[in-house]
N, C-alpha and C positions, 0 to 999 in steps of 0.2 A: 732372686734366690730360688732356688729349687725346691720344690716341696716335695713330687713323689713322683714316679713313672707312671705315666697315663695309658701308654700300652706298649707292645715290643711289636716290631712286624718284624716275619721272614717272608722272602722269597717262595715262593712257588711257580714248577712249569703252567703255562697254559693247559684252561681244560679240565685239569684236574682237581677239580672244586670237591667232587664225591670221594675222591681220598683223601682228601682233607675233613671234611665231615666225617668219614669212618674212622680217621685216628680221633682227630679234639673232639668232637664232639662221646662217639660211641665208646672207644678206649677214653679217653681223659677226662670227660664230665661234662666238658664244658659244653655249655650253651649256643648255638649259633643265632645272631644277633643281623638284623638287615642293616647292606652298606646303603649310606646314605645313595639318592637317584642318582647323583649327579657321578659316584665314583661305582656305580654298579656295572657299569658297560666298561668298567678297565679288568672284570674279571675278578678271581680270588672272593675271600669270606674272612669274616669276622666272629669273632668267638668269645664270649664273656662266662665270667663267674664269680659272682661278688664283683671285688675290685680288679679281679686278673682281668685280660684284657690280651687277646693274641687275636693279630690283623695279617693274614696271609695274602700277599700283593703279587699279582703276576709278572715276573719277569721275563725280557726277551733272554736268551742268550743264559740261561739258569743256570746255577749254580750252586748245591746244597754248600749250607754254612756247617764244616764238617768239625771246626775246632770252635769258635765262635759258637754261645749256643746262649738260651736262656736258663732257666732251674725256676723248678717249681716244690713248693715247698709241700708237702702231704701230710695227712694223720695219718697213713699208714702204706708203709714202702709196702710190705708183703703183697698186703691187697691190690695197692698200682700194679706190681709185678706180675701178679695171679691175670689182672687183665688184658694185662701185654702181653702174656704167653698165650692166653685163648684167642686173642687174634692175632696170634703169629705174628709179635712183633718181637723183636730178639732185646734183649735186656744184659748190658754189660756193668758189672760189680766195676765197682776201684775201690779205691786205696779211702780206708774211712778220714774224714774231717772231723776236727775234732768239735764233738756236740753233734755229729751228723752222720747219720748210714745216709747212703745214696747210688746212687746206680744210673747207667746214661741208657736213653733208647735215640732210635732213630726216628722222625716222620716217615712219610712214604715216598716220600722228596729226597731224604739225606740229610737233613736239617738237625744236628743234634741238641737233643733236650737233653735235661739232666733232674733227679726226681730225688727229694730230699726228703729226710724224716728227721727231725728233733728227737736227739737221743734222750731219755728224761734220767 
């Protein structure tokens, strides 16, 4: 039986480990966490906070997952959004859920997230 999601990985080009660390880590909070020795030498980074868990894996042949995304759930959209727009990352509104404002951004890849708040 399934109990919980242990982590999500996307895709990322070779290389670009430092833009990955300037969005998750410096925009998104999280944490950067060492890949174990043995999968260190395939490239890419790992990212934790509390239980989240985002594993960025080098891909040949890349391809940002542009529909496909994950969602993270926030205390506070404003403030997510205040820090995507200071480093220039563009933040697009939809259509509200209901129990949820939300807004999607992109990684530096193409990768789309998507940034939830609990309407209360």
């Amino acid at each position: 039986m399934l109990k919980t999601i242990h982590h999500v990985q996307l895709a990322m080009p070779e290389g670009r480990e430092n833009a990955a660390r300037s969005f998750y880590a410096d925009v998104l909070g999280l944490g950067e966490v060492p890949k174990p020795e043995n999968l260190a030498k395939r490239g890419g980074c790992w990212f934790e906070l509390g239980d989240v868990k985002v594993h960025l894996g080098v891909m040949q042949d890349f391809r940002a997952a542009t529909k496909a995304h994950l969602a993270f759930l926030v205390d506070d959209l404003a403030e997510m959004r205040a820090r995507c727009e200071v480093a220039s990352v563009a933040c697009i509104d939809d259509e509200p859920l209901e129990g949820f404002a939300r807004l999607y951004v992109f990684d530096p890849f193409g990768n789309r997230i998507e940034l939830m708040e609990r309407l209360r």
